[in-house]
C-alpha positions in Angstrom: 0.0 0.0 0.0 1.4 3.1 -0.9 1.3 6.1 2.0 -0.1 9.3 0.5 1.8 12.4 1.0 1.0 14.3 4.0 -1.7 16.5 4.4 -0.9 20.2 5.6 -2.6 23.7 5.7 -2.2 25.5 3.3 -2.5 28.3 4.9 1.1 29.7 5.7 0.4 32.1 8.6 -1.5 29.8 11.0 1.9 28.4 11.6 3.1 31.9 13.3 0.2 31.7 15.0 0.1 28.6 16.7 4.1 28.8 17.2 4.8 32.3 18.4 2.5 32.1 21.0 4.4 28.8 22.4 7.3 30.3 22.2 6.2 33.2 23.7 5.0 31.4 26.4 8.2 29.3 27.0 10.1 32.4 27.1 8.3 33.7 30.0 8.6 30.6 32.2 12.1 30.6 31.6 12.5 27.0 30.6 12.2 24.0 28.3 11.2 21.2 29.9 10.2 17.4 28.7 6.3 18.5 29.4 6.6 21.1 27.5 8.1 19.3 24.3 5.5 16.8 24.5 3.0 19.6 24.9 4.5 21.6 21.1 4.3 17.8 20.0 0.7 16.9 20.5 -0.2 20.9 19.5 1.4 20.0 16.3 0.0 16.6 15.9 -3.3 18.7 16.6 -3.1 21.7 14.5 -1.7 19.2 11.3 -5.3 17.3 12.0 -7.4 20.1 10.9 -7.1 20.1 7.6 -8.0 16.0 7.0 -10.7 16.6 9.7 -12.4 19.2 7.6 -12.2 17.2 4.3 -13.9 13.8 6.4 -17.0 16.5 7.6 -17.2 17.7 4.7 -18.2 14.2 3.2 -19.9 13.6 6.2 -22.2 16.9 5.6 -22.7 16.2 1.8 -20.1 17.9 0.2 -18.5 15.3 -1.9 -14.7 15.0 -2.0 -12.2 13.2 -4.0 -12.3 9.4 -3.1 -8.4 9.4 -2.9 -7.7 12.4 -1.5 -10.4 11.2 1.4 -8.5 8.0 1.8 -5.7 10.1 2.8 -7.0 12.2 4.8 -8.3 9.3 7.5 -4.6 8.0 7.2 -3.1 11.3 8.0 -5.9 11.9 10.8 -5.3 8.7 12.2 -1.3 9.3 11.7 -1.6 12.5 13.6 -4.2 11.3 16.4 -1.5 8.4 17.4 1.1 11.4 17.8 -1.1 13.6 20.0 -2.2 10.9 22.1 1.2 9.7 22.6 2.3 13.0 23.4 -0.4 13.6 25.6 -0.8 10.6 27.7 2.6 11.4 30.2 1.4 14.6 30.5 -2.1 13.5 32.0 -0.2 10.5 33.6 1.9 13.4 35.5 -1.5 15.2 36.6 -2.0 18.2 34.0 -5.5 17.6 33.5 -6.9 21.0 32.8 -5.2 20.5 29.6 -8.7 19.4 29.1 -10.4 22.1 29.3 -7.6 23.8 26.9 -7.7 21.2 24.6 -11.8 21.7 24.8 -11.9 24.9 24.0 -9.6 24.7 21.0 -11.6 22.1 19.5 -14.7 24.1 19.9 -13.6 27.3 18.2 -12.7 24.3 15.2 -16.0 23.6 15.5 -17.5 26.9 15.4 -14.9 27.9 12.6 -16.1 24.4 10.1 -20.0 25.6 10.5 -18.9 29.4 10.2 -16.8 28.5 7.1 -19.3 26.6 5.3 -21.8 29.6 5.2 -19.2 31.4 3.8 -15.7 30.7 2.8 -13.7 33.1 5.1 -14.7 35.7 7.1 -13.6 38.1 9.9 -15.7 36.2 12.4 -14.6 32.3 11.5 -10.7 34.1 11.2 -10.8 35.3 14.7 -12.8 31.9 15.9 -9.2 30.4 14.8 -6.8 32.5 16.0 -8.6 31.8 19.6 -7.9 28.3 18.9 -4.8 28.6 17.8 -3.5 30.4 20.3 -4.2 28.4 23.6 -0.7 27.2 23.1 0.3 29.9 25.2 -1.8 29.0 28.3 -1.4 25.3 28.4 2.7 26.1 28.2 2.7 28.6 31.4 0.3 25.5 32.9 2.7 22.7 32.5 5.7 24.9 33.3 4.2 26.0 36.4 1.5 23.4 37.0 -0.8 25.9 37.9 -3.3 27.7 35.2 -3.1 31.0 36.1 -4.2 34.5 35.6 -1.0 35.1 33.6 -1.7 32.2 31.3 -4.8 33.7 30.6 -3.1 37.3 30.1 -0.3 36.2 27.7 -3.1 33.8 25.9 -5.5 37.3 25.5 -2.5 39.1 24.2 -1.5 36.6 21.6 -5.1 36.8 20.7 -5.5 40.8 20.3 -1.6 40.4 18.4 -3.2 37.9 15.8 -6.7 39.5 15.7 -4.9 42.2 14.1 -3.3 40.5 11.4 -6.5 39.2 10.6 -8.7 42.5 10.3 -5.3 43.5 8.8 -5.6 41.2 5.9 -9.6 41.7 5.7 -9.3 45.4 4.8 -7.1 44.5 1.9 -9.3 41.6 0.3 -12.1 44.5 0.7 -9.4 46.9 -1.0 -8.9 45.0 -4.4 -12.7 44.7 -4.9 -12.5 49.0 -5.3 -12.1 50.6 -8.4 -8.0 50.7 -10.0 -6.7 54.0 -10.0 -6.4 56.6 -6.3 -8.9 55.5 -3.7 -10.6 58.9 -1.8 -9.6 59.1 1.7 -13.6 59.3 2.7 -13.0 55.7 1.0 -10.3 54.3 2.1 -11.3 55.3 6.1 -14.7 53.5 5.3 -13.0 50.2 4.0 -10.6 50.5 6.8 -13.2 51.7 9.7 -12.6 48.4 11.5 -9.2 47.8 11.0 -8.8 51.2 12.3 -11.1 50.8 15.3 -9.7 47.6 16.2 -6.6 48.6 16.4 -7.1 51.9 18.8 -9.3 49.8 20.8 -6.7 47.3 21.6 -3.5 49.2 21.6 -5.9 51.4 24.3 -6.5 48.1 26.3 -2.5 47.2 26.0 -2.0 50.7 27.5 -4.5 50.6 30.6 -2.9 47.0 31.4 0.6 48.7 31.9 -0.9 51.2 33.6 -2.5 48.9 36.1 0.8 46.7 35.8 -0.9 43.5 34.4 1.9 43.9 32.0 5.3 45.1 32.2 5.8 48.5 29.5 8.0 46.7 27.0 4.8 44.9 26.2 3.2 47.8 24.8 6.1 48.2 22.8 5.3 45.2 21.3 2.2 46.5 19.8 3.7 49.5 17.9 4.9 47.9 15.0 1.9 46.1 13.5 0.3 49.0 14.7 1.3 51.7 13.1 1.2 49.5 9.5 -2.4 49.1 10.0 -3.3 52.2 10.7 -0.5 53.9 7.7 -1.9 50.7 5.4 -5.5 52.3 5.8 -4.1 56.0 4.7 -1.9 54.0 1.9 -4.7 51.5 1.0 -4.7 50.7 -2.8 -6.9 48.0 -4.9 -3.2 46.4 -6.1 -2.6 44.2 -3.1 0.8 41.8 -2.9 -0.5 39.3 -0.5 3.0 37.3 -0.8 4.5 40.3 0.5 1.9 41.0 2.6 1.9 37.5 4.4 5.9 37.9 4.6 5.6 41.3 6.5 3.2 40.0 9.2 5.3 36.9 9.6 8.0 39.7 10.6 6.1 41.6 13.0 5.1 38.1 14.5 8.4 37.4 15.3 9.2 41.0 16.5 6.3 40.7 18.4 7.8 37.3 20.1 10.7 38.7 20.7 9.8 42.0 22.6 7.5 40.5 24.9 10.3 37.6 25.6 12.7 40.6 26.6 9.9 41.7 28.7 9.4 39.2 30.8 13.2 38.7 31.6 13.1 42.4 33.1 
């Protein structure tokens, strides 16, 4: 029997987004341990699942796929199930069991997003559903480092979230953008295409701010923030109909990484 080549998203920047956060998230507990190997493992093993786990409900709700390419899917979901478990099973053996509720709550945003996507393709909404899911990375690391699921784990999981949500209004405002006319978009225009983008973007940089005030979250955090900030809001005064979404993707890549980085450096002040 021959083994079909592995299934993967094709979606390039989900893998920033389920990475970044776990690395952002080891870099604040100030360690690598075996738990948290096996925990990037069975996140891996989770986040390759997707893809043949849509294409199986999908058949499953009527829309018909390719007899071959469903046969590899159930290999590849069964492939990637026996990693996850594998990797999972010390860690419930060692007594992290509100990876649960974790693990839960990331398969119900996948949930969520399948019935949101099949009304329509992609929107804002099933985007953000996924970037939630995505992102719990960052929680169940600080748990298993600490063995404790605390109010930080819940903080740095929230700011990965906000971080990620604005890639995703981001890249929103410039699918809108190349349905507009070719040729210089009025400014009355471009700040209506961009009204969310540019709302989203105050509202959480604003949040960011009160939550150094307070001293959730030490000031290099905020820092953090500025870069894919101020490319929103200057993509909204630049916004044109031509859009290089290669470039694009590349860009907020970048400021994922910067974005890892700064808030690392934070949490070793």
């Amino acid at each position: 029997m021959r083994i079909p080549k592995p299934i993967v998203t094709r979606e390039h920047g989900s893998w920033a987004v389920l990475f970044v956060p776990i690395a952002v998230a080891a870099s604040i507990a100030e360690q690598m341990t075996l738990e948290m190997i096996l925990l990037t493992i069975a996140a891996l093993a989770a986040f390759l699942s997707y893809v043949p786990t849509q294409m199986i409900l999908r058949e499953k709700f009527g829309t018909r796929q390719d007899p071959s390419k469903l046969d590899a899917a159930r290999i590849w979901l069964a492939v990637y199930g026996i990693v996850g478990c594998t990797a999972l099973l010390p860690l419930f053996l060692g007594g992290y069991w509100q990876l649960l509720s974790l693990g839960l709550s990331a398969v119900l945003c996948f949930g969520v997003n399948f019935f949101l996507t099949r009304v329509r393709a992609k929107t804002i909404l099933s985007d953000l559903v996924a970037v939630v899911g995505l992102t719990t990375g960052a929680p169940a690391v600080l748990y298993v480092a600490s063995g404790e699921l605390s109010g930080t784990a819940f903080l740095v999981w929230f700011l990965n979230v906000f971080f990620f949500g604005s890639s995703v209004i981001y890249v929103h405002m410039k699918i809108a953008a190349t349905s507009l006319k070719q040729g210089p978009i009025p400014l009355t225009q471009r700040l209506s295409v961009g009204f969310l983008n540019v709302v989203y973007h105050i509202v959480v940089f604003g949040i960011v701010v009160l939550l150094v005030v307070f001293e959730y979250t030490p000031t290099l955090v905020l820092v953090a923030f500025v870069p894919i900030t101020i490319h929103a809001l200057y993509g909204t005064y630049k916004l044109s109909p031509r859009v290089h979404f290669k470039r694009l993707g590349l860009l907020l890549v970048g400021h994922a990484l910067v974005f890892a980085i700064i808030v690392g450096m934070a949490s070793q002040l």
